[in-house]
BALOBA-1460 file (C-alpha; in Angstrom, 3 decimals):
// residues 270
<rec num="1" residu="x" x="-56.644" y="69.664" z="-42.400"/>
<rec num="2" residu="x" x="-57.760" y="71.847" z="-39.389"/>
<rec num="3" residu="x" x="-61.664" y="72.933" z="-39.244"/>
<rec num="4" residu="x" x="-60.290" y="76.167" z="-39.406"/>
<rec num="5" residu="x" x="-58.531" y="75.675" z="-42.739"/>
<rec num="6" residu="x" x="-61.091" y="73.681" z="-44.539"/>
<rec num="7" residu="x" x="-63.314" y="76.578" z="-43.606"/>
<rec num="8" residu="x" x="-61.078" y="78.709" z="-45.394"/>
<rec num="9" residu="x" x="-60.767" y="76.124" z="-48.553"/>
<rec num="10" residu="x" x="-64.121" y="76.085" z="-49.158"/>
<rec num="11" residu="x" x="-64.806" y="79.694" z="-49.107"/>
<rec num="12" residu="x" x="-61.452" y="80.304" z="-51.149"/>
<rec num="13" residu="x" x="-64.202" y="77.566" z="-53.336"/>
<rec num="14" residu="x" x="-67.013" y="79.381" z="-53.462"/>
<rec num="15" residu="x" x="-65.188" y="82.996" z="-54.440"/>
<rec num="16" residu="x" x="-63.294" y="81.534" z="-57.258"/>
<rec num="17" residu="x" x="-67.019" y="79.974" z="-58.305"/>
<rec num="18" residu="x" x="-68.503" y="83.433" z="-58.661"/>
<rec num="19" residu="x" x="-65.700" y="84.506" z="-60.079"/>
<rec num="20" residu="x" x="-66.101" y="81.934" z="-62.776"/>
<rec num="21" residu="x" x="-69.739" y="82.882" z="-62.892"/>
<rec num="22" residu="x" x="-69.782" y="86.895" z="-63.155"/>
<rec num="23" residu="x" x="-66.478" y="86.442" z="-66.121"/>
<rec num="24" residu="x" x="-68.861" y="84.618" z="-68.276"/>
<rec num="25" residu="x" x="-70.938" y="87.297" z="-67.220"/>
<rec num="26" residu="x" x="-68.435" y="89.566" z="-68.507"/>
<rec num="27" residu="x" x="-68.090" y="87.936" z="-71.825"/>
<rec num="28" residu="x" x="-71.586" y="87.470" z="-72.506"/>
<rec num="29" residu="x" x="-72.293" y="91.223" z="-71.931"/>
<rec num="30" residu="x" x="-69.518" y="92.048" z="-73.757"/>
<rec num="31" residu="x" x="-70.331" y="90.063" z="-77.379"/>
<rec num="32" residu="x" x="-73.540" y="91.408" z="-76.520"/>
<rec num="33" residu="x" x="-72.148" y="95.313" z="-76.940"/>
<rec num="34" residu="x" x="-73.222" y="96.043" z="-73.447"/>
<rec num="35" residu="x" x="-69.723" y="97.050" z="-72.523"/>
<rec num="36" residu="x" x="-70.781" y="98.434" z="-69.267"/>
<rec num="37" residu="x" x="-72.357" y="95.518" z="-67.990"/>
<rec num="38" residu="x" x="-69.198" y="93.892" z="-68.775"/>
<rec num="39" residu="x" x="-67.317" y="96.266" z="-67.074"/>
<rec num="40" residu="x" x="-69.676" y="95.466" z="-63.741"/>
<rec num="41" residu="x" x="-69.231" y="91.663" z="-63.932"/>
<rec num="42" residu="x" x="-65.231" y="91.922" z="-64.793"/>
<rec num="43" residu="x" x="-65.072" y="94.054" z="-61.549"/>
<rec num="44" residu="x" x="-66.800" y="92.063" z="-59.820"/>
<rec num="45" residu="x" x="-64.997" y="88.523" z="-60.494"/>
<rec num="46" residu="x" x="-61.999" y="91.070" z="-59.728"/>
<rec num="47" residu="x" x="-62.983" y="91.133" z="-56.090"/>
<rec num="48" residu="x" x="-64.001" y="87.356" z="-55.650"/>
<rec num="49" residu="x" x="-60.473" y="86.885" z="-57.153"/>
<rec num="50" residu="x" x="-59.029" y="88.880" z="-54.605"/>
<rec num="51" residu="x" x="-61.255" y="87.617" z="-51.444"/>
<rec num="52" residu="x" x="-60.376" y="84.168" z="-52.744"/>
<rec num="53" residu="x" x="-56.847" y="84.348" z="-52.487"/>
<rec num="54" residu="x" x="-57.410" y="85.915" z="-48.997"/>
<rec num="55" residu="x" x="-59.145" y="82.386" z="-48.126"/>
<rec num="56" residu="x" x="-56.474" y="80.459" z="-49.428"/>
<rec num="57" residu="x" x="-53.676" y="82.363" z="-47.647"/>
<rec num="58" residu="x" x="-55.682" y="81.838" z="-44.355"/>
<rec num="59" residu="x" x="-56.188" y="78.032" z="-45.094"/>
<rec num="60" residu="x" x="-52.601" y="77.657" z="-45.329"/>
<rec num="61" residu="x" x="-52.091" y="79.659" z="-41.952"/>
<rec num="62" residu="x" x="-54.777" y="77.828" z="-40.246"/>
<rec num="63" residu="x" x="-53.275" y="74.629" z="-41.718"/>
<rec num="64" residu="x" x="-49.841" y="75.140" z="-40.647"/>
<rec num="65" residu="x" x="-50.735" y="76.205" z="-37.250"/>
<rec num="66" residu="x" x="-52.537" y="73.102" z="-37.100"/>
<rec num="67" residu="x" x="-49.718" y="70.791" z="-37.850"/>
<rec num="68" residu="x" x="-47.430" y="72.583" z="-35.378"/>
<rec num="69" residu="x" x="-49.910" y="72.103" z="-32.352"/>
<rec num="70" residu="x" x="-50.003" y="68.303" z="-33.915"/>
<rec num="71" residu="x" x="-46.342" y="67.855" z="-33.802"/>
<rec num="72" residu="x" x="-46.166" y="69.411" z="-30.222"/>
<rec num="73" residu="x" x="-48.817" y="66.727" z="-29.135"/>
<rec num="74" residu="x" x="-46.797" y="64.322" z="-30.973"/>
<rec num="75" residu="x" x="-43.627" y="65.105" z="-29.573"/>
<rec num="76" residu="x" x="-45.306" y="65.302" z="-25.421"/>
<rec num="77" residu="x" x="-47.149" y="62.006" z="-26.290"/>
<rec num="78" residu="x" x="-44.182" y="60.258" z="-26.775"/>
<rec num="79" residu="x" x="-42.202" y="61.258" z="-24.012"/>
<rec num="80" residu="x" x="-45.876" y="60.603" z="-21.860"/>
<rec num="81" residu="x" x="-45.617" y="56.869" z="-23.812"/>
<rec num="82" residu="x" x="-42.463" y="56.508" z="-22.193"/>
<rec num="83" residu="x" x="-43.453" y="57.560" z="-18.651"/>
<rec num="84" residu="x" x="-46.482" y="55.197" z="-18.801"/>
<rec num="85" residu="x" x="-44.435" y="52.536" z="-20.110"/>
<rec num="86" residu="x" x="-42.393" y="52.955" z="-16.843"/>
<rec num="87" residu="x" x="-45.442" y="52.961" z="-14.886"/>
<rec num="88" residu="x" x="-46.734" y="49.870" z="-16.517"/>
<rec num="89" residu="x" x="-43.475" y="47.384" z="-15.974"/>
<rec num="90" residu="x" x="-43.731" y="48.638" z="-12.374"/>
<rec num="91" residu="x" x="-47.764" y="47.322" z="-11.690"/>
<rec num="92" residu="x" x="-47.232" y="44.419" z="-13.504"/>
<rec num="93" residu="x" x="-43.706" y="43.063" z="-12.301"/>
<rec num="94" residu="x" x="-45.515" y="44.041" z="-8.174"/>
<rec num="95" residu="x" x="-48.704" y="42.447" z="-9.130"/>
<rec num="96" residu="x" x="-47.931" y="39.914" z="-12.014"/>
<rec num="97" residu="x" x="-44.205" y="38.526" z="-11.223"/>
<rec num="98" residu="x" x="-44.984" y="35.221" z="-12.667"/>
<rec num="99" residu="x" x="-46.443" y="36.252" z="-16.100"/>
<rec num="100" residu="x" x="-44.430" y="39.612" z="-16.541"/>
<rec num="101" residu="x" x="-43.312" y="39.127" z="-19.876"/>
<rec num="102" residu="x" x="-47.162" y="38.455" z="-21.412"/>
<rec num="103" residu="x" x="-48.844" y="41.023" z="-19.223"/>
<rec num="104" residu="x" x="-46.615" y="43.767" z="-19.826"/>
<rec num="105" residu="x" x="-46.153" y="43.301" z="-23.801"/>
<rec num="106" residu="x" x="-50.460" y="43.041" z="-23.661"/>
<rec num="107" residu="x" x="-50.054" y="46.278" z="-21.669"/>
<rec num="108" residu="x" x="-47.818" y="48.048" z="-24.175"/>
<rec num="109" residu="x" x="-49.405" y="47.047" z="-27.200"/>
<rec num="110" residu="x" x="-52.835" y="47.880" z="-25.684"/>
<rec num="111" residu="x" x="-51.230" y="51.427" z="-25.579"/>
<rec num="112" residu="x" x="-50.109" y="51.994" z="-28.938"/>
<rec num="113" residu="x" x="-54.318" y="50.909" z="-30.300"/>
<rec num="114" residu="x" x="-54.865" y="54.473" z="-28.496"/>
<rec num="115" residu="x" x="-53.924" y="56.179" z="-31.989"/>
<rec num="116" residu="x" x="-55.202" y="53.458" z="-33.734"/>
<rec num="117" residu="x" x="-58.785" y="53.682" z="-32.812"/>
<rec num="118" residu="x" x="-58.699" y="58.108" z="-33.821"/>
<rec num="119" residu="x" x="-57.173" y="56.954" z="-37.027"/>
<rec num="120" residu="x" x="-58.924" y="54.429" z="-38.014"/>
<rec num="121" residu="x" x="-62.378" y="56.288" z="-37.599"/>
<rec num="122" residu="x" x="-60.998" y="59.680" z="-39.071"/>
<rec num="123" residu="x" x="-64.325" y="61.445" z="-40.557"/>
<rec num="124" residu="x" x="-66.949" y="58.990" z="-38.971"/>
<rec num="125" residu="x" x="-67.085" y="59.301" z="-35.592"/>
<rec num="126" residu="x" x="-65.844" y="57.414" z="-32.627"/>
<rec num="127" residu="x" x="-68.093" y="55.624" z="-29.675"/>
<rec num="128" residu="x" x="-67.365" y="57.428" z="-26.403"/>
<rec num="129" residu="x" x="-67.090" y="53.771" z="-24.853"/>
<rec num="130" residu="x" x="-64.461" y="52.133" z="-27.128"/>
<rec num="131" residu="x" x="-62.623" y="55.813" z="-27.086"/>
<rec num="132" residu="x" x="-62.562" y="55.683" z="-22.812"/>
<rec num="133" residu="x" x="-61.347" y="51.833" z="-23.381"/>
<rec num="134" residu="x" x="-58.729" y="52.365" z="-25.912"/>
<rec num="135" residu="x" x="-57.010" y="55.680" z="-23.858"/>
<rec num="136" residu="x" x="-57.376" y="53.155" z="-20.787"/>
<rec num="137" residu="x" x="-56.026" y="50.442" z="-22.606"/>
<rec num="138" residu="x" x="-52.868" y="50.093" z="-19.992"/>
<rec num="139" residu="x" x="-55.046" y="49.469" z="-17.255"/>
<rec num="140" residu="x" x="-57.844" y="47.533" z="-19.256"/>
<rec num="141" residu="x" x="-57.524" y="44.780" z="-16.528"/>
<rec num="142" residu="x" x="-59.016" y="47.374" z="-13.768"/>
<rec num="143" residu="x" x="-62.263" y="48.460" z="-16.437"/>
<rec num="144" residu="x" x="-65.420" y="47.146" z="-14.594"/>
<rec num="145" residu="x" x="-63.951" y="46.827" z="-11.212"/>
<rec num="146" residu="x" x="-62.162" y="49.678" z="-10.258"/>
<rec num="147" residu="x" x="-62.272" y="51.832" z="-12.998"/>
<rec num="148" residu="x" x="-66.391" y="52.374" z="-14.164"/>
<rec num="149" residu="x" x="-66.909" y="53.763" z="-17.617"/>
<rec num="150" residu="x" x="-70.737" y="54.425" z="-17.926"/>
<rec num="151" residu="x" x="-73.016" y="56.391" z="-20.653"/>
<rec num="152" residu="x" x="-75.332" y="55.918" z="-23.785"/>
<rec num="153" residu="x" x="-74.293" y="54.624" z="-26.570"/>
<rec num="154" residu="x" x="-72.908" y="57.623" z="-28.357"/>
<rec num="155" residu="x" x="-70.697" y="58.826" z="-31.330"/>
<rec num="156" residu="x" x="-68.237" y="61.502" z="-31.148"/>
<rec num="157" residu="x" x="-66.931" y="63.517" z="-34.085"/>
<rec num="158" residu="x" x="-63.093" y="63.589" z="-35.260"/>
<rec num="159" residu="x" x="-62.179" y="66.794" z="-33.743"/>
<rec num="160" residu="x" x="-63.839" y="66.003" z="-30.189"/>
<rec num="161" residu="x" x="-62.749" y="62.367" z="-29.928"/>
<rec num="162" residu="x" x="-59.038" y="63.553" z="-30.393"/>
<rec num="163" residu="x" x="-59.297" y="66.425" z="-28.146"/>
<rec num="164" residu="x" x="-61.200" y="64.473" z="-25.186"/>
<rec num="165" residu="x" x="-59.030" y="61.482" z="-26.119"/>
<rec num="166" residu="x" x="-56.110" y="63.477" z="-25.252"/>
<rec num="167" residu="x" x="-57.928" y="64.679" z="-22.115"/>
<rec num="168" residu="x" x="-58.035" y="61.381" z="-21.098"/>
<rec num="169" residu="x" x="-54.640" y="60.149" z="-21.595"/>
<rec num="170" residu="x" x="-53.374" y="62.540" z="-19.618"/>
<rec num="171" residu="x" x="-55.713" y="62.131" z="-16.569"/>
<rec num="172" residu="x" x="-54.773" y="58.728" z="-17.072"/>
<rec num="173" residu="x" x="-51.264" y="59.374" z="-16.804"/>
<rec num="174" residu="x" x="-51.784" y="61.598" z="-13.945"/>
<rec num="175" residu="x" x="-53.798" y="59.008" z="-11.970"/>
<rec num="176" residu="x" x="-51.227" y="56.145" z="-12.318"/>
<rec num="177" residu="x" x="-48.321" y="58.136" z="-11.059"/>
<rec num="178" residu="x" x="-50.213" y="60.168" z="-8.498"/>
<rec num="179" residu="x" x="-53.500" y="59.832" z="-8.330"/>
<rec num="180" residu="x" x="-56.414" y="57.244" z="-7.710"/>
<rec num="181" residu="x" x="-54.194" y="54.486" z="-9.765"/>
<rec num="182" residu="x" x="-51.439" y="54.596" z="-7.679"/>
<rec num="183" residu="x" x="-53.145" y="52.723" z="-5.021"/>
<rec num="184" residu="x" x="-54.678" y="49.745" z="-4.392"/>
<rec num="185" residu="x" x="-57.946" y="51.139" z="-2.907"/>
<rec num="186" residu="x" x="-58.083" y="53.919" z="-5.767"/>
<rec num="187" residu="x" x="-61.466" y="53.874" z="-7.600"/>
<rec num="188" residu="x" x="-62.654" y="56.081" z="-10.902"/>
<rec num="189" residu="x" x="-65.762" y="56.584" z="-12.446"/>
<rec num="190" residu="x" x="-65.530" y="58.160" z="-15.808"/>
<rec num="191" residu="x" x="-69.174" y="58.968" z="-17.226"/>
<rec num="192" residu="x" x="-70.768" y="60.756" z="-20.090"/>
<rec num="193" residu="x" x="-74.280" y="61.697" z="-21.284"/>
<rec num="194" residu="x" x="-76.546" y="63.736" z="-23.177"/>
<rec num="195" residu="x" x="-79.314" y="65.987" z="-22.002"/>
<rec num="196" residu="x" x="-81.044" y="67.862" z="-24.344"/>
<rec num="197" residu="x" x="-78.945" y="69.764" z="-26.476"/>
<rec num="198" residu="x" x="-75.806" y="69.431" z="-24.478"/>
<rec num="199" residu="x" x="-72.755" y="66.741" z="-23.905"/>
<rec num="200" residu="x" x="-71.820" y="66.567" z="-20.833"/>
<rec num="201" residu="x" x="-68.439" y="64.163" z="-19.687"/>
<rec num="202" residu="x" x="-67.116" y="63.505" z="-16.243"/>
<rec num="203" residu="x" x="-63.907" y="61.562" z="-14.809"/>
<rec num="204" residu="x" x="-64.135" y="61.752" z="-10.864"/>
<rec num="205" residu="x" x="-61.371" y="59.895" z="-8.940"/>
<rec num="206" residu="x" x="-61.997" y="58.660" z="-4.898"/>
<rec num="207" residu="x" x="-59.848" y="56.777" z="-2.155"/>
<rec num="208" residu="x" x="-56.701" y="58.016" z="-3.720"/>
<rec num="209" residu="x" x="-53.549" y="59.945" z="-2.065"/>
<rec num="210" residu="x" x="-54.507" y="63.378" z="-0.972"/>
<rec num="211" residu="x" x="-53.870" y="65.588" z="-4.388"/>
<rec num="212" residu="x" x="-53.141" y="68.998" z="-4.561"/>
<rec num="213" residu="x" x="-52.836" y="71.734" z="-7.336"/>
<rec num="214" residu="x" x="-49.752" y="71.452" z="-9.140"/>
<rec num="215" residu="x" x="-47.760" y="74.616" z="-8.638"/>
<rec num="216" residu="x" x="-46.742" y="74.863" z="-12.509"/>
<rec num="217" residu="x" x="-48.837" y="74.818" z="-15.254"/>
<rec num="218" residu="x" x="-47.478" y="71.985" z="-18.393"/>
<rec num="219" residu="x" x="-48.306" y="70.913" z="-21.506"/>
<rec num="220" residu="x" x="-50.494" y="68.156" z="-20.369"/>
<rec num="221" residu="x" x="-52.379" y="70.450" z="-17.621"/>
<rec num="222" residu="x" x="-53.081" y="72.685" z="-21.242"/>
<rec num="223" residu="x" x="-54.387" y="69.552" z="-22.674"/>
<rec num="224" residu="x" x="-56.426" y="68.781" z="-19.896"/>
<rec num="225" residu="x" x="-58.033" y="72.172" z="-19.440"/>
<rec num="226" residu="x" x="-57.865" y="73.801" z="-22.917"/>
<rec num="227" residu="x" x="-57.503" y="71.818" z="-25.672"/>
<rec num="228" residu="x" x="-61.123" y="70.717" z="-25.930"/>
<rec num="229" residu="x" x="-62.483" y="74.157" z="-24.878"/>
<rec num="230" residu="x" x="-60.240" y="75.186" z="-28.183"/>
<rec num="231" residu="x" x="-60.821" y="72.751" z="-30.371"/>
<rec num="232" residu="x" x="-64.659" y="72.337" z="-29.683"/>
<rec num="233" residu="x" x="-66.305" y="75.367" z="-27.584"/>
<rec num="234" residu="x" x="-66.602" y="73.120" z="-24.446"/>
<rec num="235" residu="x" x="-65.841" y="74.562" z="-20.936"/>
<rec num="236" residu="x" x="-63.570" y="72.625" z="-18.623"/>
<rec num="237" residu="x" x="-63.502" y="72.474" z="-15.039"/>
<rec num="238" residu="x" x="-60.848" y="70.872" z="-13.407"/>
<rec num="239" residu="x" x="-60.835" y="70.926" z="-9.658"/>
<rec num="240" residu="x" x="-58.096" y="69.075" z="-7.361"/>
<rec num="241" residu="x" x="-60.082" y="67.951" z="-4.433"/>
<rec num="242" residu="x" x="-58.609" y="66.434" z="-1.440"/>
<rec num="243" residu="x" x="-60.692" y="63.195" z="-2.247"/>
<rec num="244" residu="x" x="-59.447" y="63.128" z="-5.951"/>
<rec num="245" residu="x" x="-59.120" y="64.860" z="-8.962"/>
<rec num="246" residu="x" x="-62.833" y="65.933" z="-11.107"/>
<rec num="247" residu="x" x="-62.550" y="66.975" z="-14.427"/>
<rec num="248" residu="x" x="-65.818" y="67.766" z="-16.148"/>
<rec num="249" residu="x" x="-66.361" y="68.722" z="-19.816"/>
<rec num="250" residu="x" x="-69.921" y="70.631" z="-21.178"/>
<rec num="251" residu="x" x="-70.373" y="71.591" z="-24.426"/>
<rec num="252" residu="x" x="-73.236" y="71.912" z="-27.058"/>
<rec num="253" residu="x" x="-74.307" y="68.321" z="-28.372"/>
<rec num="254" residu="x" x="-73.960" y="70.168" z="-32.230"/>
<rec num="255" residu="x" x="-69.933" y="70.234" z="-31.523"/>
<rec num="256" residu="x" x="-69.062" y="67.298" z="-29.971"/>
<rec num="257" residu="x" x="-71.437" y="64.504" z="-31.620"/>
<rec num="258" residu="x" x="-71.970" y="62.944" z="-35.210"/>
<rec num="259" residu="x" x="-75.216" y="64.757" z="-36.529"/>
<rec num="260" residu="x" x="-77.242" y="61.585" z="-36.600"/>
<rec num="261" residu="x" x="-76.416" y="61.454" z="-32.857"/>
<rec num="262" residu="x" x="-78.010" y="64.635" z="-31.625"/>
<rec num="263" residu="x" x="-81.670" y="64.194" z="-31.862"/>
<rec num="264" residu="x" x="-81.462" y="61.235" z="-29.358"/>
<rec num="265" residu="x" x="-82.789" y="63.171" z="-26.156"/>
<rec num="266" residu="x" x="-81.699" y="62.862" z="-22.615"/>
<rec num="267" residu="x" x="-79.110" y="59.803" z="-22.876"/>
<rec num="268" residu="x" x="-78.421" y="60.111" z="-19.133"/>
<rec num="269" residu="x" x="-75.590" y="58.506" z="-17.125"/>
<rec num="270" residu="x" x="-76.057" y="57.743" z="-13.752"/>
């Protein structure tokens, strides 16, 4: 269930509640001869009746606008899956001739723990580390030399670990057929940290092909720019420089991190 719907559910909750409460209301005034009263409370339950069932219909809106954006992710992931599986059997069998077999099944499997690691920690958070790791899972043997993920220790809600995980699979994607994976001398430095009150997330890419602007917008350019400023209330800012592409996510600490996570300060990156 969407934030959106839950939202919904729970004030849908809280209207049939008073409704309960103002038809014993009713009842009471109503033994009691106070037939007016009675009247008032009967009314009353009336309208949290009615605003109640307004709730729910929006709940199920909310949720079923939900699942269709789900199965559209669904649907692009897999034919992404497929592109980066291509991608993967073409590094390894260059760079790994001898071993192709083991490397690329470590590769592939590696891939499919990206879903693994949102399910798993549905409702309790996910560290930004292991989340950067798992969506960078198919190049895990280029983390710490020329791919630098750097930050505090910090735990992201549900909503913003699936959004920026997506975010990150697709720059990911990008980068190993165009961009600073592509080639040898490639370098990215994906980095995250916390001042104050707000989350701030980088992925900067150097000594990669010349990139450009694509000249159509897709699904995974959406994902990359929108879907967290959707989902969360971050801003994005994606910027194709000839050096490499720099994405860089802001938003307040409050909708990105677990609650026990926001009172740590300035958790800087450098």
């Amino acid at each position: 269930m969407s934030n959106k719907a839950a939202e919904h559910h729970k004030k849908a909750l809280q209207h049939l509640t008073h409704a309960a409460r103002h038809h014993g209301k009713a009842a009471w005034h109503h033994q009691a001869g106070r037939y007016e009263r009675a009247m008032h409370h009967a009314h009353t339950a009336s309208g949290h009746h009615y605003q109640a069932g307004g709730h729910a219909d929006r709940a199920l809106k909310a949720h079923v606008q939900h699942v269709h954006l789900l199965m559209r992710e669904a649907s692009h992931r897999a034919k992404n899956m497929l592109s980066l599986v291509q991608a993967i059997a073409r590094q390894t069998a260059a760079r790994e001739p001898e071993d192709f077999i083991g490397r690329f099944t470590e590769r592939i499997q590696a891939l499919a723990a990206n879903q693994d690691l949102l399910v798993r920690n549905e409702g309790r958070g996910v560290d930004v580390e292991d989340l950067v790791r798992v969506q960078l899972a198919h190049f895990a043997d280029l983390v710490g030399s020329r791919i630098a993920p750097h930050g505090p220790k910090l735990r992201l809600n549900a909503a913003t670990a699936q959004a920026i995980g997506l975010a990150l699979h697709e720059l990911a994607t990008n980068a190993g057929k165009y961009g600073a994976l592509s080639v040898d001398a490639g370098r990215i430095n994906v980095g995250w940290r916390l001042d104050g009150d707000t989350f701030t997330m980088n992925w900067i890419e150097r000594n990669g092909p010349p990139v450009s602007r694509p000249e159509r917008s897709s699904f995974g350019s959406t994902v990359i720019t929108s879907l967290a400023k959707m989902t969360i209330g971050g801003e994005v800012e994606l910027d194709y420089k000839p050096s490499g592409v720099t994405w860089r996510f802001i938003c307040p600490a409050a909708n990105a991190l677990e609650p026990w996570e926001q009172n740590l300060g300035d958790g800087k990156s450098n």
